[in-house]
C-alpha positions, 0 to 999 in steps of 0.5 A: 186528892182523888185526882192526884191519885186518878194521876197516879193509878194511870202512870202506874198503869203506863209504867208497867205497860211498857216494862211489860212490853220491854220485857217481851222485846227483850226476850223476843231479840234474846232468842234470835241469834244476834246480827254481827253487824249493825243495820247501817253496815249491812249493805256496805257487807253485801256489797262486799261479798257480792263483789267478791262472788261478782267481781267483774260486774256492777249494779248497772249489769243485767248479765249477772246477779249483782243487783239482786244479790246486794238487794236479797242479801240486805233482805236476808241479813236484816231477817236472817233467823227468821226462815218463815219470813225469808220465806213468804217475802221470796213467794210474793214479791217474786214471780214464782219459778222465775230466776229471781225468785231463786236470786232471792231464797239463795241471797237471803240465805246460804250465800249469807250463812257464814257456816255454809263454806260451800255457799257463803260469798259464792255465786249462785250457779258455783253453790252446787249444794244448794237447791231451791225450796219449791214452798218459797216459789209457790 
């Protein structure tokens, strides 16, 4: 009998735990702004509009962007709302002051702000509006 109520005190524990956790994650993705899309369509949709921005070129072309528009654009849909990250994630995994530390903070974001006409789909050097955040090359 002790066991059994042992038994239960611990099932009950677990259940509230993970409600308790469910409930965190919910009002966690609540608050970002949703995704249009699913993980699986968001390389085929940067792939799309970085040949749109780069219609001459493919991922073999050193010459443009393309490559790390597709890889920075991915970055950038995957942590759209989250500007810290995008942030950080530009600073350390690019050399700093370097031409793809900028491919990365404007793939992984106003190039994919779909409210940012002057950017949105546009290759870097056509954004004229946009300018490099020196906090994310430091």
């Amino acid at each position: 009998m002790i066991l059994l109520l042992f038994f239960i005190i611990i099932i009950t524990i677990f259940i509230i735990s993970i409600c308790s956790i469910t409930k965190k994650s919910i009002s966690h993705f609540n608050n970002l702004k949703k995704i249009e899309c699913d993980q699986g369509k968001i390389e085929p949709l940067c792939e799309k509009l970085c040949k749109k921005a780069y219609p001459k070129h493919s991922l073999n072309d050193p010459v443009t962007y393309y490559s790390a528009c597709i890889d920075f654009c991915s970055v950038g849909l995957r942590n759209k709302y989250n500007k810290k990250y995008l942030c950080n994630y530009c600073k350390k995994c690019k050399l700093p002051f370097s031409g793809y530390n900028d491919a990365c903070q404007y793939f992984s974001g106003p190039f994919i702000d779909t409210e940012n006409k002057k950017c949105y789909s546009v290759p870097m050097s056509k954004c004229t509006s946009w300018k490099s955040n020196p906090k994310c090359s430091q």
